[in-house]
N, CA, C and O atoms as a printed pandas DataFrame, in Angstrom:
     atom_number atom_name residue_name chain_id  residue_number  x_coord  y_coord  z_coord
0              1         N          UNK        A               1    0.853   -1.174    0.000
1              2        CA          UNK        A               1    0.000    0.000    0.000
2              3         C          UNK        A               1    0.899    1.236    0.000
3              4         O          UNK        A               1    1.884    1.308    0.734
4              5         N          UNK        A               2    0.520    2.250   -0.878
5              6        CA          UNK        A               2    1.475    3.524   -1.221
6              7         C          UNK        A               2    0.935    4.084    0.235
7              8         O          UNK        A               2    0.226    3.375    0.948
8              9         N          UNK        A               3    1.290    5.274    0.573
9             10        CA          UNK        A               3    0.967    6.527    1.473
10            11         C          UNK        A               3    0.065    6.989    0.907
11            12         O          UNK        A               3   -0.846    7.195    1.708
12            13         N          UNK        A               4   -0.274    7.376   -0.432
13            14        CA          UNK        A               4   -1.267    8.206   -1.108
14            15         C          UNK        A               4   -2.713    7.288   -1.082
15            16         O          UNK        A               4   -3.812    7.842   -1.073
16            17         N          UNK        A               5   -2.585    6.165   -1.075
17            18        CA          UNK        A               5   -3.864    5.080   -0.854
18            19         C          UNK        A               5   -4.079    4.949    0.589
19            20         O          UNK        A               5   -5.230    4.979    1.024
20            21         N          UNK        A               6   -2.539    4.729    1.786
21            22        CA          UNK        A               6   -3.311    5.076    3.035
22            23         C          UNK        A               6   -3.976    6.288    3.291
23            24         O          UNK        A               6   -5.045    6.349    3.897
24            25         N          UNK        A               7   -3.146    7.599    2.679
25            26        CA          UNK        A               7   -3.975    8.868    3.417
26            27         C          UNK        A               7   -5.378    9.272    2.838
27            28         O          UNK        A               7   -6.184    9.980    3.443
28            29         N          UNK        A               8   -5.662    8.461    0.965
29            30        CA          UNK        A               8   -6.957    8.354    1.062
30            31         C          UNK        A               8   -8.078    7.447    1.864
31            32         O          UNK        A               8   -9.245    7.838    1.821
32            33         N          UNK        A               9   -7.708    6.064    2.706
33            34        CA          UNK        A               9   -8.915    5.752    3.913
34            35         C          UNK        A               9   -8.642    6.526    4.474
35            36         O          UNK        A               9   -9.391    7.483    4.278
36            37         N          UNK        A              10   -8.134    6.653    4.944
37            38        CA          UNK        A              10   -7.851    7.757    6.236
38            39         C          UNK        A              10   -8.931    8.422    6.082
39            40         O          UNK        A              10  -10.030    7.999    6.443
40            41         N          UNK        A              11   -8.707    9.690    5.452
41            42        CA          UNK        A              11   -9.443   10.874    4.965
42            43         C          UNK        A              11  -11.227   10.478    4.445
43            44         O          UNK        A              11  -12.210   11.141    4.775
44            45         N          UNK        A              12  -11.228    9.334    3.644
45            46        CA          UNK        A              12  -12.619    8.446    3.718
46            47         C          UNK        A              12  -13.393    8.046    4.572
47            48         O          UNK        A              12  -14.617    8.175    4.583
48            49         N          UNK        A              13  -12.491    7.365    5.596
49            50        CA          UNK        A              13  -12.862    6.912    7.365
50            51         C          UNK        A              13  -13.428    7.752    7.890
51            52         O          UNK        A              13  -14.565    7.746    8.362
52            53         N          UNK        A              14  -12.412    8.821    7.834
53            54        CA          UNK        A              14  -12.505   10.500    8.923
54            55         C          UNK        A              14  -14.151   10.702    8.525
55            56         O          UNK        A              14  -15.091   10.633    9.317
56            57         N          UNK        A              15  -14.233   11.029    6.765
57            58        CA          UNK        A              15  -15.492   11.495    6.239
58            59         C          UNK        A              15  -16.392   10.717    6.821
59            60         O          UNK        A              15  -17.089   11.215    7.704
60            61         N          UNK        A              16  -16.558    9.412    6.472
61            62        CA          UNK        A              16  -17.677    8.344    6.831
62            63         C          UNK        A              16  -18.044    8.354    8.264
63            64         O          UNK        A              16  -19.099    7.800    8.573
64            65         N          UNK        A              17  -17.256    8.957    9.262
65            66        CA          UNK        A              17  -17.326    9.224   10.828
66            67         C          UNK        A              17  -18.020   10.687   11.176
67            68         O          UNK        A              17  -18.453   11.058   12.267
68            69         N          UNK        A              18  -17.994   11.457    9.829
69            70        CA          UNK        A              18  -18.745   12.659   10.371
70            71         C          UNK        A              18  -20.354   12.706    9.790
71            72         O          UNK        A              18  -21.379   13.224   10.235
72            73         N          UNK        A              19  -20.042   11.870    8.527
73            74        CA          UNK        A              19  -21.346   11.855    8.255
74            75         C          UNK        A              19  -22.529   10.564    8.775
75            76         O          UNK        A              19  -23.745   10.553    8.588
76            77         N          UNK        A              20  -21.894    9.811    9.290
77            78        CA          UNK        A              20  -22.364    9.002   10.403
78            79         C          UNK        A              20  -22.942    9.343   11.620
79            80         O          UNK        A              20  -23.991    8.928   12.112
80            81         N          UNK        A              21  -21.810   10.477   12.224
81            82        CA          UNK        A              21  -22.330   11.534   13.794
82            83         C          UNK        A              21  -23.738   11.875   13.615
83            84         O          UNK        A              21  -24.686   11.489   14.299
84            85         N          UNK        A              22  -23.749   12.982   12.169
85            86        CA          UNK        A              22  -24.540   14.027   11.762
86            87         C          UNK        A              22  -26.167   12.937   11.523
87            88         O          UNK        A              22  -27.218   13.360   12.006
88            89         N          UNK        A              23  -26.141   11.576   10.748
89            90        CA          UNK        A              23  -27.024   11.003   10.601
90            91         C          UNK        A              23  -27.913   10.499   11.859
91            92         O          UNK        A              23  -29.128   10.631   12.004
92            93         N          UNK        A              24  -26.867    9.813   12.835
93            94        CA          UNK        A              24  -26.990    8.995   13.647
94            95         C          UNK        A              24  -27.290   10.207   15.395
95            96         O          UNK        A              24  -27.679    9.773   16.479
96            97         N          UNK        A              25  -27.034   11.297   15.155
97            98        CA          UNK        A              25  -27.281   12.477   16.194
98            99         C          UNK        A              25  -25.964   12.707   17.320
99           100         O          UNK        A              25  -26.009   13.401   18.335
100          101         N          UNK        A              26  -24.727   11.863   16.786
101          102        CA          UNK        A              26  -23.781   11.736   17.725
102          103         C          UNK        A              26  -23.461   10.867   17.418
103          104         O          UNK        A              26  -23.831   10.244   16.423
104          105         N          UNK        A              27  -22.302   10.445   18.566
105          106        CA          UNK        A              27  -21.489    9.120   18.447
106          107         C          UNK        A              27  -21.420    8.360   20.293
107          108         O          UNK        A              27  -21.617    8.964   21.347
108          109         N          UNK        A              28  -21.160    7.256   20.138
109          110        CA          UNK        A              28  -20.788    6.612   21.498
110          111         C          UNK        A              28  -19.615    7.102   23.062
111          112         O          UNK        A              28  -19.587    6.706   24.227
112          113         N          UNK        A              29  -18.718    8.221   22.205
113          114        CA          UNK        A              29  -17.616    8.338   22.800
114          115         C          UNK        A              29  -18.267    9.510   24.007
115          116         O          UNK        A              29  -18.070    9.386   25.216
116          117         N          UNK        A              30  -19.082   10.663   23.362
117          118        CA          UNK        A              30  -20.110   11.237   23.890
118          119         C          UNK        A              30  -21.359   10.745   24.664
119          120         O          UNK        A              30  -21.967   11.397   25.513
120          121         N          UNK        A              31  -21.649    9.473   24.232
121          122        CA          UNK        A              31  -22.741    9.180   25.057
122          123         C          UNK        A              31  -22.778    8.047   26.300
123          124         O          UNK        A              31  -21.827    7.929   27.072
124          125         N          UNK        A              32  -23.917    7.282   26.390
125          126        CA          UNK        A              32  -23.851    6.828   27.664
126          127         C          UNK        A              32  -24.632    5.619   27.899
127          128         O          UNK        A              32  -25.801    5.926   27.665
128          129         N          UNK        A              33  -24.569    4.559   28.200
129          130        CA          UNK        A              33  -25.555    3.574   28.488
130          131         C          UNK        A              33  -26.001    3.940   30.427
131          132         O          UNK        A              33  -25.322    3.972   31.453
132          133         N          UNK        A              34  -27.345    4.136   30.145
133          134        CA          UNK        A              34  -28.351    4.824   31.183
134          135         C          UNK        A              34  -29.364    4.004   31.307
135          136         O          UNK        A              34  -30.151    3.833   30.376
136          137         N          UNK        A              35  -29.489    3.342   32.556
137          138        CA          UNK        A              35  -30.887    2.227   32.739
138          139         C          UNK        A              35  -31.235    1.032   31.743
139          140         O          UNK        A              35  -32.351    0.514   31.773
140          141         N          UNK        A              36  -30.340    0.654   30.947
141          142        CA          UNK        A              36  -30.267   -0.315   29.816
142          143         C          UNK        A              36  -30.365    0.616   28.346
143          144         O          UNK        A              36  -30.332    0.118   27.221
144          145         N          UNK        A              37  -30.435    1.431   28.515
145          146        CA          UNK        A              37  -30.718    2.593   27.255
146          147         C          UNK        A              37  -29.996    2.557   26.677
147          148         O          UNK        A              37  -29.508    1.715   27.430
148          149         N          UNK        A              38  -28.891    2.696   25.521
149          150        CA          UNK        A              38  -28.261    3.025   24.482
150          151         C          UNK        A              38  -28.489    4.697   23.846
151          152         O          UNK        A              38  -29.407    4.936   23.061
152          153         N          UNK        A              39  -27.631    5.648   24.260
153          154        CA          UNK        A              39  -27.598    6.755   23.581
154          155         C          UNK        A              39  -26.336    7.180   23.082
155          156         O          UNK        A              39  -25.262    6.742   23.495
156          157         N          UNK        A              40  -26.484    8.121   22.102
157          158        CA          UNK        A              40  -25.140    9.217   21.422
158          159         C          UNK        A              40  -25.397   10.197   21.823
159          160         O          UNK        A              40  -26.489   10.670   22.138
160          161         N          UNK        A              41  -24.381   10.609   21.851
161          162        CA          UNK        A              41  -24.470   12.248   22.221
162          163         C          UNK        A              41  -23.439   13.373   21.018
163          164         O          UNK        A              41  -22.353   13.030   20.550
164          165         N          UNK        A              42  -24.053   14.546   20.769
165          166        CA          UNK        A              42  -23.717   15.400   20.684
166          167         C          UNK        A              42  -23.717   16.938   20.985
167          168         O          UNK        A              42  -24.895   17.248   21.160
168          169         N          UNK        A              43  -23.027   17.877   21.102
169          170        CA          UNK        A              43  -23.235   19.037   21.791
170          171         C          UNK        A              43  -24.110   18.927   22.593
171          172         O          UNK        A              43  -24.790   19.953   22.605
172          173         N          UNK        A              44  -24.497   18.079   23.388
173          174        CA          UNK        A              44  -25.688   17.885   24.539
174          175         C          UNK        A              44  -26.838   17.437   24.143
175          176         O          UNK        A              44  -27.810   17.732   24.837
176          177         N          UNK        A              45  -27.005   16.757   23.144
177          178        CA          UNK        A              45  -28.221   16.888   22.650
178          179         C          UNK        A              45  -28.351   14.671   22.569
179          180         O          UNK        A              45  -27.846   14.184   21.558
180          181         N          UNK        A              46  -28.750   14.035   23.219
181          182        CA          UNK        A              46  -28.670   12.835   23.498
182          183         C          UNK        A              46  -29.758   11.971   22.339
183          184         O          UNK        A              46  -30.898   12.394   22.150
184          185         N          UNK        A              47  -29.191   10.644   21.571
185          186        CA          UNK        A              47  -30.406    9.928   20.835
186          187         C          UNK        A              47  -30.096    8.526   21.038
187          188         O          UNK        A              47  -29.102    7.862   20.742
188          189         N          UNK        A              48  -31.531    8.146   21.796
189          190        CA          UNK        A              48  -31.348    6.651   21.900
190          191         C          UNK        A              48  -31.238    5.947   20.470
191          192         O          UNK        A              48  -31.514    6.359   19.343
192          193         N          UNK        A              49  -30.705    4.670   20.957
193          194        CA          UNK        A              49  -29.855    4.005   19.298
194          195         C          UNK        A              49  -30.216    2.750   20.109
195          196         O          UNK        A              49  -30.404    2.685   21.324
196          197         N          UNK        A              50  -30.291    1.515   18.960
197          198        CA          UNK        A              50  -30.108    0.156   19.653
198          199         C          UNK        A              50  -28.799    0.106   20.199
199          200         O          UNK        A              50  -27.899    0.923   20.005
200          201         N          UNK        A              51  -28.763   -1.008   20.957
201          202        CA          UNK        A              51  -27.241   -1.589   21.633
202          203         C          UNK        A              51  -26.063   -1.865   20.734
203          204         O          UNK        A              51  -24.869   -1.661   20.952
204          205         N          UNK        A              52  -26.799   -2.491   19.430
205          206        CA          UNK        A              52  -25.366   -2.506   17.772
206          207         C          UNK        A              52  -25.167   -1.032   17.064
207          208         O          UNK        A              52  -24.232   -0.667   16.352
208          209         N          UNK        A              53  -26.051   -0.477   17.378
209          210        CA          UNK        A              53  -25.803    0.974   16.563
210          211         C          UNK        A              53  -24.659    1.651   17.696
211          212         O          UNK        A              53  -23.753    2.269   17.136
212          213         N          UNK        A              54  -24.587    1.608   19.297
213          214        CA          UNK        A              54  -24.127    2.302   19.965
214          215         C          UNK        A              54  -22.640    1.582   19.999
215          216         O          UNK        A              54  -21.626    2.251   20.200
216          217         N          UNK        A              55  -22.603    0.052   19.769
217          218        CA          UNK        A              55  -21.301   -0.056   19.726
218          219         C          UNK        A              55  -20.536   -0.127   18.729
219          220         O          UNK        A              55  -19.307   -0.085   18.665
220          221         N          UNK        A              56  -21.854   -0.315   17.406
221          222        CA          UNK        A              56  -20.906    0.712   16.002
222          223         C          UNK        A              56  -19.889    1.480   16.083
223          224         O          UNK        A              56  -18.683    1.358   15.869
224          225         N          UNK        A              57  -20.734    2.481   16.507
225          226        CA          UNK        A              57  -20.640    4.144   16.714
226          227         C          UNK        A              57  -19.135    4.205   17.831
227          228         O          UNK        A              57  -18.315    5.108   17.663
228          229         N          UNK        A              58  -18.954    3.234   18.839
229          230        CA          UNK        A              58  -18.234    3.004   19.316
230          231         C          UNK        A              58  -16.762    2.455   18.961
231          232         O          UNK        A              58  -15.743    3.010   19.372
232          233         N          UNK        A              59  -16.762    1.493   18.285
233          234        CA          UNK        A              59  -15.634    0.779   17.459
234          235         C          UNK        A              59  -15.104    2.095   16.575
235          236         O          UNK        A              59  -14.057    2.717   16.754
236          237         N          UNK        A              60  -16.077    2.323   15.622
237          238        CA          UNK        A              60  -15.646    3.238   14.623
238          239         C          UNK        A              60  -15.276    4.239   14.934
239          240         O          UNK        A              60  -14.612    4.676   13.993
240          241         N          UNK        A              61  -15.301    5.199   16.045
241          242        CA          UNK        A              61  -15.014    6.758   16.470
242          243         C          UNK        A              61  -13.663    6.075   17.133
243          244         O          UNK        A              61  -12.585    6.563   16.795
244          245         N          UNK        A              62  -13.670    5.134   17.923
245          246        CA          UNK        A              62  -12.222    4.138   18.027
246          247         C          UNK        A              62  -11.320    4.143   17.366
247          248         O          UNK        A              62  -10.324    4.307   18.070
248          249         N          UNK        A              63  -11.067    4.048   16.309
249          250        CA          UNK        A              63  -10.955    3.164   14.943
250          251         C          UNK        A              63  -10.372    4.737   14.241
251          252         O          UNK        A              63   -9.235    4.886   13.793
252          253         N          UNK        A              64  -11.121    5.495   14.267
253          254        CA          UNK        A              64  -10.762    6.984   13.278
254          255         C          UNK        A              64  -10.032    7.690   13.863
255          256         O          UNK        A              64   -9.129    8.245   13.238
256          257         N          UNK        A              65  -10.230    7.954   15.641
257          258        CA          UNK        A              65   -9.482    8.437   16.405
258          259         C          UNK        A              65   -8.155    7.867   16.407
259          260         O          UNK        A              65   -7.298    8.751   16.425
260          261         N          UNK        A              66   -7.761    6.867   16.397
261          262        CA          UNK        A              66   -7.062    5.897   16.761
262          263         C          UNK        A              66   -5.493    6.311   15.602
263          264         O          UNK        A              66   -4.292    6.523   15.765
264          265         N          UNK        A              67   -6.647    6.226   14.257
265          266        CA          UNK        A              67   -5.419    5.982   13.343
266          267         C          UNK        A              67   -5.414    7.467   12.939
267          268         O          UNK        A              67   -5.141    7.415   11.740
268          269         N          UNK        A              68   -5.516    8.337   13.162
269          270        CA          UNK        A              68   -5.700    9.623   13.710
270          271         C          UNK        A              68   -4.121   10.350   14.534
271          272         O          UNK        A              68   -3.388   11.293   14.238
272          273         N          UNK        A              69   -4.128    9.396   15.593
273          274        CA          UNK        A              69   -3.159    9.536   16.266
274          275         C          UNK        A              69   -1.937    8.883   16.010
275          276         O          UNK        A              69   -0.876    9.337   16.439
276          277         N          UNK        A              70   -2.012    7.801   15.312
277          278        CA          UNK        A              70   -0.984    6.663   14.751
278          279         C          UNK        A              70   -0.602    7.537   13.241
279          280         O          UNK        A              70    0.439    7.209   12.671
280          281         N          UNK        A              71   -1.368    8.517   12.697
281          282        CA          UNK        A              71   -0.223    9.345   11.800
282          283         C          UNK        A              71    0.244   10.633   12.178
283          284         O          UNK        A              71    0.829   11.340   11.357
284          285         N          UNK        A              72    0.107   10.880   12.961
285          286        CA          UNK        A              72    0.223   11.958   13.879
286          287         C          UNK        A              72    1.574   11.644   14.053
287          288         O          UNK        A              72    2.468   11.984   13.278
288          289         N          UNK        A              73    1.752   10.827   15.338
289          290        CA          UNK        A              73    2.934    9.929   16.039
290          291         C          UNK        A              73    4.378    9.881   14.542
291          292         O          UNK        A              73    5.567   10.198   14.564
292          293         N          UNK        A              74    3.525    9.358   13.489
293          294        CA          UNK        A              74    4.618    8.794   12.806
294          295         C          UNK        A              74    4.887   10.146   11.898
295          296         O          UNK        A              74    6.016   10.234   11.415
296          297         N          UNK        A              75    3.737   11.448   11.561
297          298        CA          UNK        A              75    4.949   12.450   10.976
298          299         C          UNK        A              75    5.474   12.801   11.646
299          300         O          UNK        A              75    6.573   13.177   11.238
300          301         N          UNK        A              76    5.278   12.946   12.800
301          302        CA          UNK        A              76    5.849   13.647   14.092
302          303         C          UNK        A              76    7.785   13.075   13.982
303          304         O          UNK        A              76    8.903   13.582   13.885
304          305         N          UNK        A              77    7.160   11.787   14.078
305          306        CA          UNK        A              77    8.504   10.718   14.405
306          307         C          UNK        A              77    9.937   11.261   13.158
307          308         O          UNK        A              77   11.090   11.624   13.389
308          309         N          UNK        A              78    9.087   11.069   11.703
309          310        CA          UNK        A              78    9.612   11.513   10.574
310          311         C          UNK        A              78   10.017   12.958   10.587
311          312         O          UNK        A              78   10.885   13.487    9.892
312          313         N          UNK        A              79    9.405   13.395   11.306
313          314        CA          UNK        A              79    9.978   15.338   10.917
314          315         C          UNK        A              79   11.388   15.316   11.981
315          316         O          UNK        A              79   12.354   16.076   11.911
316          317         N          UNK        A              80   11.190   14.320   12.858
317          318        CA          UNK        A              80   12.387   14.000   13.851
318          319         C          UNK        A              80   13.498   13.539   13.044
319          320         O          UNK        A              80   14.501   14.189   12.751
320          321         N          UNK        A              81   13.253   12.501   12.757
321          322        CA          UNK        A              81   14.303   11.758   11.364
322          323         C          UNK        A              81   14.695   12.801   10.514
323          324         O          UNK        A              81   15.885   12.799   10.201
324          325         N          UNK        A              82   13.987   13.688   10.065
325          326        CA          UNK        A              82   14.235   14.520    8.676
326          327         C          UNK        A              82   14.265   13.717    7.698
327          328         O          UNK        A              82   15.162   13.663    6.857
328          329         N          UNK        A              83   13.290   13.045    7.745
329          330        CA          UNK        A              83   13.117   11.970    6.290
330          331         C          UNK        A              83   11.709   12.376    5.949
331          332         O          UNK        A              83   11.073   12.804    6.912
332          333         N          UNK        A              84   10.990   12.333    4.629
333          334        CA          UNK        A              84   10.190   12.358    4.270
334          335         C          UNK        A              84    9.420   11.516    3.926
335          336         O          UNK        A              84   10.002   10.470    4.216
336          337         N          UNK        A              85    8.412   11.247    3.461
337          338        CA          UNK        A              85    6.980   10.075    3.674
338          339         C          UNK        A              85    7.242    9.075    2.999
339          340         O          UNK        A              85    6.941    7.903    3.226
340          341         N          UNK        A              86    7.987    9.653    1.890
341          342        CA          UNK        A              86    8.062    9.304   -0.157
342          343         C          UNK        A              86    9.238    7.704    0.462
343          344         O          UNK        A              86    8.961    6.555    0.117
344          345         N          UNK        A              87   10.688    8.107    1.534
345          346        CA          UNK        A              87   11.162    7.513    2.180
346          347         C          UNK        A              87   11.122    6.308    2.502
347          348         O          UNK        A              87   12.025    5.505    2.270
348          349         N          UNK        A              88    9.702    5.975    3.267
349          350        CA          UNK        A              88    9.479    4.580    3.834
350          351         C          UNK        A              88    9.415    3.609    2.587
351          352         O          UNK        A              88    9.719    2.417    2.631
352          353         N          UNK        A              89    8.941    4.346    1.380
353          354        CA          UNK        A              89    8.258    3.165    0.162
354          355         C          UNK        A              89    9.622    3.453   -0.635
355          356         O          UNK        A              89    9.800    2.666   -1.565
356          357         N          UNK        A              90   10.363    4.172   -0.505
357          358        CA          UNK        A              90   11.502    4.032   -1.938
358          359         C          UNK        A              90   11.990    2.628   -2.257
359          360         O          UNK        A              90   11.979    2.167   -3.399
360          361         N          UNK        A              91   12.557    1.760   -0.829
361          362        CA          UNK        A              91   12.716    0.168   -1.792
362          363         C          UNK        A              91   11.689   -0.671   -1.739
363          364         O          UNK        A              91   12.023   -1.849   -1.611
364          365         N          UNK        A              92   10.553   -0.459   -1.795
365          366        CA          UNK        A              92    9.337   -1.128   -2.239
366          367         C          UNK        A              92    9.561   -1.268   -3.423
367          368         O          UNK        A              92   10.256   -0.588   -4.177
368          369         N          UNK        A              93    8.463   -2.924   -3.756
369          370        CA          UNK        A              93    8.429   -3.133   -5.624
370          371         C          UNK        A              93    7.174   -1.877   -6.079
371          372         O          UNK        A              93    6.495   -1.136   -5.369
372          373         N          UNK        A              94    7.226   -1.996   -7.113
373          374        CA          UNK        A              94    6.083   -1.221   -7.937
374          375         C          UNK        A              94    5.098   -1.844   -8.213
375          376         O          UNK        A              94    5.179   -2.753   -9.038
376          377         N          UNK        A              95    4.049   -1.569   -7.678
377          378        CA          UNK        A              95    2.737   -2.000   -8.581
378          379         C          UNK        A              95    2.040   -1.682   -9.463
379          380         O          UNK        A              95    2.210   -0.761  -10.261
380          381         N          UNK        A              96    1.260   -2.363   -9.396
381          382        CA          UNK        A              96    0.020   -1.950  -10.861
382          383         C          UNK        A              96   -0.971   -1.029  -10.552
383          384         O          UNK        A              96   -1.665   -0.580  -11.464
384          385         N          UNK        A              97   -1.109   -0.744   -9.614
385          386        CA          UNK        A              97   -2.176    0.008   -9.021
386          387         C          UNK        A              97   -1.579    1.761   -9.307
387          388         O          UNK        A              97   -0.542    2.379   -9.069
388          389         N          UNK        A              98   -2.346    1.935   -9.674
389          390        CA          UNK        A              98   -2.242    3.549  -10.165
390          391         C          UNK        A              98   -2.486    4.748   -9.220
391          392         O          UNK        A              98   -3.054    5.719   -9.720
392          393         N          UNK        A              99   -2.127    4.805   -7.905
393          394        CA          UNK        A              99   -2.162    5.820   -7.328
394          395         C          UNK        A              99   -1.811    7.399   -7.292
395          396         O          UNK        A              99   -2.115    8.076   -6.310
């Protein structure tokens, strides 16, 4: 996998996580299981969800956050190195895939 194919999921993930919030009224990380209830939360504004929608919502805000911070860490790491991205893949083979 090039960099230019990871930082497009990435950036896909990120998308699919906001337009998920916006559908779904929030996400899990915000909300709360209350008396057996299942809710999301956003800016204060709470929506009960079944128990699979809340741990969707859960995994996935996981999951975006996560690798979020895991490229963070590694330009961080790289601007330390003074190496650039292009770097990690130079003795990689070439593929067919047209990125």
């Amino acid at each position: 996998m090039t960099l230019k194919t990871f930082k497009k999921i990435f950036w896909g993930n990120f998308a699919i996580n906001i337009l998920l919030n916006l559908i779904l009224g929030g996400d899990a990380l915000n909300g709360q299981i209350y008396k057996g209830k299942y809710f999301l939360s956003e800016h204060g504004n709470q929506t009960e969800v079944s128990a699979i929608i809340y741990y969707f919502s859960l995994v996935h805000t996981v999951i975006t956050f996560g690798s979020f911070i895991t490229l963070f860490v590694a330009g961080l790491t790289l601007k330390i190195l003074g190496k650039k991205p292009e770097d990690l893949f130079a003795n990689q083979p070439q593929s067919d895939d047209q990125d």
